[in-house]
N, C-alpha and C positions, 0 to 999 in steps of 0.2 A: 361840817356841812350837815343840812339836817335834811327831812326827808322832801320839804318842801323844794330845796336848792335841787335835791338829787332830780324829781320831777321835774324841775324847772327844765337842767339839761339834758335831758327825756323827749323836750318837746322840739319837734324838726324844727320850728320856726328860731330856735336858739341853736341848733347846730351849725350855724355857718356854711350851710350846703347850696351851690347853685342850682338858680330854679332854671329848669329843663322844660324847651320849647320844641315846636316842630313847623318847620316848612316845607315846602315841593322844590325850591329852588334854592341853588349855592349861590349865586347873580352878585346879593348884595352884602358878603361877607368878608372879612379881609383873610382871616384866617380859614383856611378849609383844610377837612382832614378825609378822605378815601379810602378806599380800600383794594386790592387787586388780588384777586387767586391768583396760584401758579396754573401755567397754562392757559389763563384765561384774560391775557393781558386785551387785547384786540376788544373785547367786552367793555371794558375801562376806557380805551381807546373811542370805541364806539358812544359812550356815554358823555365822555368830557372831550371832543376834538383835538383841543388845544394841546392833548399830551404826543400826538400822532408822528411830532419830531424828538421825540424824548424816549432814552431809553430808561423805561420802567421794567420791574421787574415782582414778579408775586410770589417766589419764594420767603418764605417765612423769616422774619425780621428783614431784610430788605424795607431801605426808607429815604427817598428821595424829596427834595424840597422843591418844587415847580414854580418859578413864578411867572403868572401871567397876566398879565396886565398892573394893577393895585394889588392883586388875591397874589397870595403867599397859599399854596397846596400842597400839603404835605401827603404824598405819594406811602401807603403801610401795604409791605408784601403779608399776606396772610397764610398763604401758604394752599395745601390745595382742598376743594373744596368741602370733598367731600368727609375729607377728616376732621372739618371745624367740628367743637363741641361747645354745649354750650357753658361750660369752666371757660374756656378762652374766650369765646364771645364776652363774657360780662369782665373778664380781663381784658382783655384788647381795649375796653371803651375806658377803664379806670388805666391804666396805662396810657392811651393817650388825654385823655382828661390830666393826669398829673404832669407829662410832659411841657402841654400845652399852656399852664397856669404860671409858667417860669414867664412868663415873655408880659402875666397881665395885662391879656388881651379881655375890650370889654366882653367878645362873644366867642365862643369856639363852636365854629359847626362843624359836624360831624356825619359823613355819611349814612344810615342805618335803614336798613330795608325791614319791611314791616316786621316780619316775623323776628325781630330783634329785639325791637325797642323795649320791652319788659325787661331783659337781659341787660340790655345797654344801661338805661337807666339805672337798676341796680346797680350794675358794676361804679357807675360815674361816682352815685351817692356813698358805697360803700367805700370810695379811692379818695372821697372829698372830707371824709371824717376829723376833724382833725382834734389830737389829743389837747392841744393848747388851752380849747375849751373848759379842759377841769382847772383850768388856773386860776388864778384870782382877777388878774384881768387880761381876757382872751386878746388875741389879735384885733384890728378893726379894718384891715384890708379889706380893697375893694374886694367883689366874687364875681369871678366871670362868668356870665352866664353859657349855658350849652343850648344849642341847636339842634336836634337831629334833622336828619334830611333826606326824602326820597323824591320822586315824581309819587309816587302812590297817596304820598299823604293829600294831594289834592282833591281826591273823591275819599279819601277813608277818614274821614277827621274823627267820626264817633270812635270808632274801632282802636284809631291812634291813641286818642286822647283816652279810653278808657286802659290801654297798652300802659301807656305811661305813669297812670295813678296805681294801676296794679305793679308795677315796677316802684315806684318811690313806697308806696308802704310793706312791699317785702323787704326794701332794703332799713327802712325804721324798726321792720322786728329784727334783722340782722344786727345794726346798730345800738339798739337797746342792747341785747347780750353785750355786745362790744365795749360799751360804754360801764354798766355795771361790772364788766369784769377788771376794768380798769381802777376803780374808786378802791381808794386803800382802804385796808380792812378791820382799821380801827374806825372807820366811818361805817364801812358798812357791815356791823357784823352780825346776828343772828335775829335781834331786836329793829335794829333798822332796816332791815333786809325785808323783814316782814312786812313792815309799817308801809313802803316802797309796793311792794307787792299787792297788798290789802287797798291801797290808792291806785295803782293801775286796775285792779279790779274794776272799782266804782265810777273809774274815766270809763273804762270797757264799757259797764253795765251789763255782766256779766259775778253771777255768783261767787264767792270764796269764801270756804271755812279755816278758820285758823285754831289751831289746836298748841297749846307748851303745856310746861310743868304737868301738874296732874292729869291732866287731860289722855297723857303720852306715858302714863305708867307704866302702864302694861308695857310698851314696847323699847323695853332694855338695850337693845340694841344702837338705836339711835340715842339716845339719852346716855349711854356709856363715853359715844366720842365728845361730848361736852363736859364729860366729870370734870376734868384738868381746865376749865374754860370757866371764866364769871361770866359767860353768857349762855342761857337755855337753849336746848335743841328745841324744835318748830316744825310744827308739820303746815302745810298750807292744800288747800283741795279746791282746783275748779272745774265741774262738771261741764260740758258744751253738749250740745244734741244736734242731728241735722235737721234740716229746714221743716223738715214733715213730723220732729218731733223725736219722742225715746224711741229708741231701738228694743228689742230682746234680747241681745245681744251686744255687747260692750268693748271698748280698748280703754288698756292703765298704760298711761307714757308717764314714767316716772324719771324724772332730773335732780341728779346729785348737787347737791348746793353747802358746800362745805365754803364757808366764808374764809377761814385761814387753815390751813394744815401742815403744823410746824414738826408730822409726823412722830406726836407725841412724847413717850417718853424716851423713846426710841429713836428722837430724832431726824430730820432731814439733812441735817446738820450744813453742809456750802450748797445742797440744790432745796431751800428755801426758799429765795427770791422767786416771785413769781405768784405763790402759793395760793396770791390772794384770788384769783380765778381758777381755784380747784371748786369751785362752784357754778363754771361754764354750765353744767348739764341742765340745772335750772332754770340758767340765763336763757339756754336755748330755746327752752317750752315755755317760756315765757314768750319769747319771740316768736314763736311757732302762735300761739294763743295770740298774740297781737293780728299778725297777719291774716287768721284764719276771720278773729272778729271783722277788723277794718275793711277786708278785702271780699268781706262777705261772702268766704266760699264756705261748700258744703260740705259736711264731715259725710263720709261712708255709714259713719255710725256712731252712738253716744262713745263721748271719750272722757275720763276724767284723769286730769292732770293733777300729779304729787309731786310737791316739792321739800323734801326733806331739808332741815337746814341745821347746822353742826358748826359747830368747831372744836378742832383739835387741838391743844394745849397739853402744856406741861406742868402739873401742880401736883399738891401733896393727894389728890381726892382724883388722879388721871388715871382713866383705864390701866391696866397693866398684862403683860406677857403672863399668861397661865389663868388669866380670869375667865370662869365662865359666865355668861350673861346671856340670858331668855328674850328669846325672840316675840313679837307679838301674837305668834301661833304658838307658842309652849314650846316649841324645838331650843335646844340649846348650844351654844357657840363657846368654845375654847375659842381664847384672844390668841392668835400665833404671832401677831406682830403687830405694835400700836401704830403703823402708818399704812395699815391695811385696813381704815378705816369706811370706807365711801362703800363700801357693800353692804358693812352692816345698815348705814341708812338708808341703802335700797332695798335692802331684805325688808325690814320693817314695812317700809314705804306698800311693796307686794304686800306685805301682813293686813296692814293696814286693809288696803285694798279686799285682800280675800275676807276680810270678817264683817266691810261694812257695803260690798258691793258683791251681790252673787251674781251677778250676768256676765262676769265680766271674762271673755274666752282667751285675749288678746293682751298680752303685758310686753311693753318694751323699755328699757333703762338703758338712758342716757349719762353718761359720765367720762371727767376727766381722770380716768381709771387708774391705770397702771403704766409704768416705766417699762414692760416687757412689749407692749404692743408698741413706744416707740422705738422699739431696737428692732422690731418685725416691720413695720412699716413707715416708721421714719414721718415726718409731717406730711405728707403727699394723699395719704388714702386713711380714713375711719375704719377699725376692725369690727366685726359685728362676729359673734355666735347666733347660731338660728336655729331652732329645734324643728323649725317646719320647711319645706323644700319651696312651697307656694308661698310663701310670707317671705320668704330670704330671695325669692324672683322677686314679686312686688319693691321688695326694699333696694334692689339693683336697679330697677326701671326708673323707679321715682330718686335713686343716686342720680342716674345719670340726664335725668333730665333738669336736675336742678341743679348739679356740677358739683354736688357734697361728694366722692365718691367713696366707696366701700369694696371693703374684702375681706370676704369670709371664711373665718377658720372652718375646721371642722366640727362634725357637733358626732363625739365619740366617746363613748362615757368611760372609754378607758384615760381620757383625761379627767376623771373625776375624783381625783386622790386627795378631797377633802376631809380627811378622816380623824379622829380624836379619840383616844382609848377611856376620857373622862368627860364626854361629852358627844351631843348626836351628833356634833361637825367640828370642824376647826376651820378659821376665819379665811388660812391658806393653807393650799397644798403640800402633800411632805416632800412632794421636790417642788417648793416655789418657785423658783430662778426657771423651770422649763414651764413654756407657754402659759405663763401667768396671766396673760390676758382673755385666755381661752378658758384656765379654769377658775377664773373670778366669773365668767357666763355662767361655768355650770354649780359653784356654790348658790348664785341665785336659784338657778334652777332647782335647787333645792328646797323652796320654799313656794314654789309655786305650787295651785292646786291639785291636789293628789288625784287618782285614779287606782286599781288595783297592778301589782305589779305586771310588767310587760308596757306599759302606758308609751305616750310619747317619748319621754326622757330614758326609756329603760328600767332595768329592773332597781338602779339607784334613784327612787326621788318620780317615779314614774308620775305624768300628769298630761292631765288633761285640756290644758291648754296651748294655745300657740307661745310662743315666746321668742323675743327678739334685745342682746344688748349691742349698745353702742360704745367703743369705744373712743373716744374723740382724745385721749391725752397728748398724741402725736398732732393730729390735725385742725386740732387749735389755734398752733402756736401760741402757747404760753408766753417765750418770751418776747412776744409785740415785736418780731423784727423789721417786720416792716416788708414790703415786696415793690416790685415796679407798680405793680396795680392798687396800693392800698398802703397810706403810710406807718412810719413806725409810730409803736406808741398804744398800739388795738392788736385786739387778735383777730381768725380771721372769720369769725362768724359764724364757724361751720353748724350743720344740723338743723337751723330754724327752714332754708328753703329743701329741706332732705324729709324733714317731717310734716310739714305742711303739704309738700306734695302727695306724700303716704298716705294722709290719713285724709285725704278732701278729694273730693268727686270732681 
């Protein structure tokens, strides 16, 4: 597959997604899908008459089939109201969306009241994904189209119709990640990855610097997990500014992008499978960077996005256990284990960042990190460390309204037992097995910009900036299993509507 085909299935119009319409009335649909609180049946009642001899019910899963006249109603208890969030909102629509398409019906309308339809939308496209597409020859079934449906949309058509475009291109930067992390990783590996990347740029029309080989000398750290690899590590940089212009002040969103990590010499050895999206975190800000250009929102402030890119391998010239290797800032790293390699190319990535960008106050890494954060939170919630109180509020609000959700360890630097008796750090902790995911945060935080001691971080590593990581390895889903709302075969997107909320006004 070359890089041309990878863009080709990049573009919505080759996804095989139903196109999403809106009307005022259900009248002329066969298929109809509703909704009903608990407690709030009588409301329902009052909206669609026809149900006022039927026992409906709005307890959560509760689902009744009504028919009334030609229309087939499909009755969904939601539960009550005031607990919806908006995770189940954009579930609920890809949920019945996948239901719905078993019967290949030409339309499925669906009820959606205004303050939805951005959610709904999403949820429909990210549920209609379908992996088949990487094959050689995709499916050619028909695609039913969706309907949403209020009385409101009668006087609101601007409002809707701009609801709906901002809903299909947040779900295309969800789906881009989704899709790249899919593509095996002898296709896509550090080289083609790039080339992908450098072409979405120029679709954007938006800036990107690409950096290998010498370019990247200095920075040993990332260049180490490619030793074992016939393919060079890669930096990629794209700078965005808001509407008014640079800022004085700056944020580095940096996304771990390891194309395969077969955990070196060190092995993964049967948890392998998968590996080839241990590169989610740059899928994500890529995604994030899609949405923020096409959807034309505004950043808070200038942001430049890093995406490290690696692969991990096994060969005679692969990193090894007791090696030291120099950071982009001259700090140096004892290797404590070759499958602890994804921080070293976010430390760089920061390096990077601190020598060729001085405004910059705000640094956040995104990565599919560690195996200790999914034994803590399991696929349900992203871990995040946060060295600031006010940036770790922000990062819950902008969780929760875009349904990525988060939870945060503590940021205590008596977890910081990154230490090396032959070297200024080691790569992990000396008790790694306890909260490894908390202190791969605070190894980074190690390389962030200094201050005198006492700073933010403490008197280890003390600095002056804000700082925020992400751990996504749990909430991912690596292994594509697939959910009611979203089939197998993808992962599940997370991070691209978690950062774009963050960082856009």
């Amino acid at each position: 597959m070359t890089t041309q085909q990878i863009l080709k299935i990049l573009r919505t119009e080759n996804q095989m997604l139903p196109k999403i319409s809106v009307d005022s009335s259900f009248k002329k649909y066969h298929r109809v899908n509703i909704f009903v609180f608990d407690g709030k049946e009588k409301n329902a009642i009052k909206q669609f008459p026809f149900l006022k001899n039927e026992k409906i019910s709005g307890k959560k899963g509760e689902l009744k089939e009504v028919i009334c006249g030609k229309q087939s109603v499909w009755v969904h208890g939601i539960g009550k109201e005031e607990k919806i969030t908006a995770r189940e909102i954009r579930r609920l629509f890809g949920k019945v969306y996948l239901g719905a398409i078993a019967g290949k019906p030409a339309k499925i309308a669906i009820m959606c009241p205004m303050d939805w339809v951005e959610l709904a939308v999403l949820g429909i496209h990210v549920a209609a994904l379908n992996p088949a597409l990487l094959k050689t020859k995709p499916p050619k079934d028909p695609i039913s189209e969706v309907v949403l449906i209020d009385k409101s949309f009668r006087t609101k058509s601007g409002q809707v119709n701009k609801a709906v475009k901002t809903g299909q291109v947040m779900a295309e930067g969800k789906n881009l990640m989704r899709i790249l992390g899919a593509i095996a990783p002898n296709i896509l590996d550090t080289e083609a990855y790039a080339s992908v990347i450098k072409s979405l740029a120029r679709m954007w029309k938006v800036p990107c610097k690409h950096m290998t080989g010498k370019q990247l000398k200095q920075y040993e750290l990332l260049n180490a997990i490619s030793e074992g690899s016939g393919h060079d590590s890669q930096l990629l940089v794209f700078t965005l500014h808001p509407k008014k212009g640079k800022t004085k002040k700056a944020t580095a969103v940096i996304g771990k992008g390891l194309c395969y990590d077969s955990g070196g010499l060190q092995s993964k050895q049967n948890y392998m499978k998968y590996m080839k999206e241990d590169m989610a975190g740059s899928a994500s800000v890529l995604g994030t960077i899609l949405d923020i250009v096409k959807n034309k929102r505004n950043l808070k402030e200038t942001t430049h996005f890093l995406l490290p890119l690696a692969e991990n391998m096994m060969g005679s010239k692969a990193m090894r256990v007791d090696d030291v290797w120099t950071a982009g800032d001259g700090q140096t790293v004892e290797i404590s284990h070759t499958d602890a390699e994804g921080r070293l190319a976010l430390a760089d990535a920061i390096c990077y960042t601190k020598n060729n960008f001085k405004n910059v106050n705000k640094f956040m890494t995104i990565a599919t990190l560690t195996g200790s954060c999914i034994v803590a939170l399991g696929d349900i919630y992203t871990g995040i460390v946060c060295n600031d109180e006010s940036m770790k509020v922000d990062i819950e609000n902008a969780a929760n309204e875009s349904g990525d959700y988060v939870h945060a360890g503590p940021w205590d630097m008596e977890y910081d037992d990154n230490n090396s008796p032959h070297a200024d750090m080691a790569s992990l902790g000396e008790k790694d097995r306890d909260a490894g995911w908390i202190k791969a945060g605070f190894f980074l935080a190690r390389f962030l910009p200094k201050d005198p001691p006492g700073g933010r971080a403490g008197k280890k590593g003390g600095c002056n900036a804000k700082f925020c990581h992400f751990d996504i390895a749990g909430s991912i889903d690596m292994k594509e299993a697939g959910k009611a709302w979203r089939k197998k075969g993808f992962s599940s997107g997370v991070g691209v509507g978690l950062l774009s909320k963050l960082l856009t006004k």
